[in-house]
C-alpha positions in Angstrom: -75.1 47.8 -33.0 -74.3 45.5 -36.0 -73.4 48.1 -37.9 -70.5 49.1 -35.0 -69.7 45.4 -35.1 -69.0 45.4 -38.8 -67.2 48.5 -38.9 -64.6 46.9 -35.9 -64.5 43.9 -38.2 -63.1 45.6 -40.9 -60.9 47.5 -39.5 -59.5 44.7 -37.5 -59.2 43.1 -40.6 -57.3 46.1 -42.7 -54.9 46.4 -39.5 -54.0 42.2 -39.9 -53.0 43.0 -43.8 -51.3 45.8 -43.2 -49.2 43.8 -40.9 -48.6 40.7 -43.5 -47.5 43.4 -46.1 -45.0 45.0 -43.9 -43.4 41.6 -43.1 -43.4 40.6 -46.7 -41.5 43.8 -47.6 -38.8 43.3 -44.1 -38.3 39.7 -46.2 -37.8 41.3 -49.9 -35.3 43.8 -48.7 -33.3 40.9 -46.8 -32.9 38.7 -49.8 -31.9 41.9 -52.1 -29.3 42.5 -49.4 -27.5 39.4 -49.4 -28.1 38.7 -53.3 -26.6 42.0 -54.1 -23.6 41.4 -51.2 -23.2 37.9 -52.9 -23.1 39.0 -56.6 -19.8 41.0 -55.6 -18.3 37.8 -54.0 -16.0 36.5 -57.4 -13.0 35.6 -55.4 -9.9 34.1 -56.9 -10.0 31.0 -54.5 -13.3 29.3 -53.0 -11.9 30.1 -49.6 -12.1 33.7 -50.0 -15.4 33.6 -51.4 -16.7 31.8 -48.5 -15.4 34.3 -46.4 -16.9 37.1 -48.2 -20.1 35.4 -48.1 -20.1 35.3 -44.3 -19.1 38.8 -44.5 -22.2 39.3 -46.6 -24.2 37.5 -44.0 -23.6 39.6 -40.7 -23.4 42.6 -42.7 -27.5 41.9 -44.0 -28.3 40.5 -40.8 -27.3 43.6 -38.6 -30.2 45.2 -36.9 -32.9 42.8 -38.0 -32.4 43.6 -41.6 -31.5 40.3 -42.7 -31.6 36.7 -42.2 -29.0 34.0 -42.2 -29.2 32.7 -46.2 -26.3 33.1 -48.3 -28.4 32.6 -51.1 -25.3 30.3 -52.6 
């Protein structure tokens, strides 16, 4: 019986991980989106790189992919 109890244990334990990893990896690929959507924002007038920044915002923010940083 303690053997069954360690065994649930660990596993329960592997499975709560596994779920901090994927998170952490949903959080890495948000930040790349917007940096890299950012770093092609050089716009003649600070207006238009606001804009484009916004852009930048929904377009990494779609579908859960992204968050609302601008990372300016």
């Amino acid at each position: 019986m303690k053997t069954q109890v360690t065994i649930v244990a660990a596993l329960m334990i592997l499975v709560a991980l596994s779920s901090t990893l994927d998170m952490v990896t949903v959080t890495e690929a948000q930040v790349n989106c917007i940096d890299s959507c950012t770093t092609g924002c050089v716009r003649p007038t600070p207006k238009e790189t606001i804009r484009c920044h916004h852009e930048c915002d929904k377009k990494c923010s779609r579908g859960g992919k992204g968050g609302s940083e601008t990372g300016a």
